[in-house]
C-alpha positions in Angstrom: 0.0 0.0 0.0 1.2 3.6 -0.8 1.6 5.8 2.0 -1.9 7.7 0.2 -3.6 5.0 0.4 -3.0 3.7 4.1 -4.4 7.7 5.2 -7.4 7.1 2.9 -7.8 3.6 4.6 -7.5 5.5 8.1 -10.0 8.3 7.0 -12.1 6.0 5.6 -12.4 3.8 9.0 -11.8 6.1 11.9 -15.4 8.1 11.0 -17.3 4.8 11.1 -15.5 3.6 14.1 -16.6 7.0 15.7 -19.9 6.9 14.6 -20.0 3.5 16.3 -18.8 5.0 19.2 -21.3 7.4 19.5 -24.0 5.1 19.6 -22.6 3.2 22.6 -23.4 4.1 26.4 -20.4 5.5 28.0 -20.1 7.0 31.5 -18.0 9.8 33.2 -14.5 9.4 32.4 -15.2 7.0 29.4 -17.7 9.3 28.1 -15.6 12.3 28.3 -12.5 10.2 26.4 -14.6 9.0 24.0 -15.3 12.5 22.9 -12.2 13.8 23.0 -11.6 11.0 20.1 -14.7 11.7 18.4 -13.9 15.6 18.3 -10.2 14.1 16.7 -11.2 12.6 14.4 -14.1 14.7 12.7 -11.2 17.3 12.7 -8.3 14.9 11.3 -10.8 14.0 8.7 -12.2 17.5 7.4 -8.1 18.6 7.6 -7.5 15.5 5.0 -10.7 15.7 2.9 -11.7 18.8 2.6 -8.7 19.2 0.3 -8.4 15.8 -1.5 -9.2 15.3 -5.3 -12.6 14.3 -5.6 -11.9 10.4 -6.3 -10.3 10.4 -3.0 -13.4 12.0 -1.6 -15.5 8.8 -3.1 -13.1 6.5 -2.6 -13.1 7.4 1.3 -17.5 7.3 1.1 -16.8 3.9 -0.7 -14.4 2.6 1.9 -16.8 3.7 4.5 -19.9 1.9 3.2 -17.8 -1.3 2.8 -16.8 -1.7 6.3 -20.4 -0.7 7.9 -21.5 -3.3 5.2 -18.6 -5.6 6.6 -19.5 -4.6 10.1 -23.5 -5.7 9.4 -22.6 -9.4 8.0 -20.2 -10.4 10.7 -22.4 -8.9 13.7 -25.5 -10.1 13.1 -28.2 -9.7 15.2 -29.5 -12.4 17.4 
């Protein structure tokens, strides 16, 4: 993997895995943490791509759908 594509890779994961995040219960000191990360990583992404070309703009909604697809396959519902 090129160096471009590893940070699309991270972009690409880190807003689902926050979004994830978000959903999930959290108390005091976990809670505050875990938004601390989320606040990082909204602002790591719009820094990266807000100026990328606009195929690494899909490529990152592309990655992102993948993995939440991924994500709804291998934890299913019981």
């Amino acid at each position: 993997m090129t160096q471009e594509q590893k940070l699309l890779a991270v972009v690409g994961l880190l807003p689902v895995l926050a979004d994830l995040l978000e959903d999930v219960e959290l108390f005091r000191n976990s809670k505050k943490y875990a938004n601390l990360f989320l606040n990082e990583v909204r602002r790591v992404d719009n820094i990266i791509i807000k100026d990328a070309e606009l195929e690494a703009q899909s490529q990152q909604v592309n990655i992102q759908r993948a993995f939440r697809q991924w994500l709804e396959t291998e934890f299913v519902a019981e």
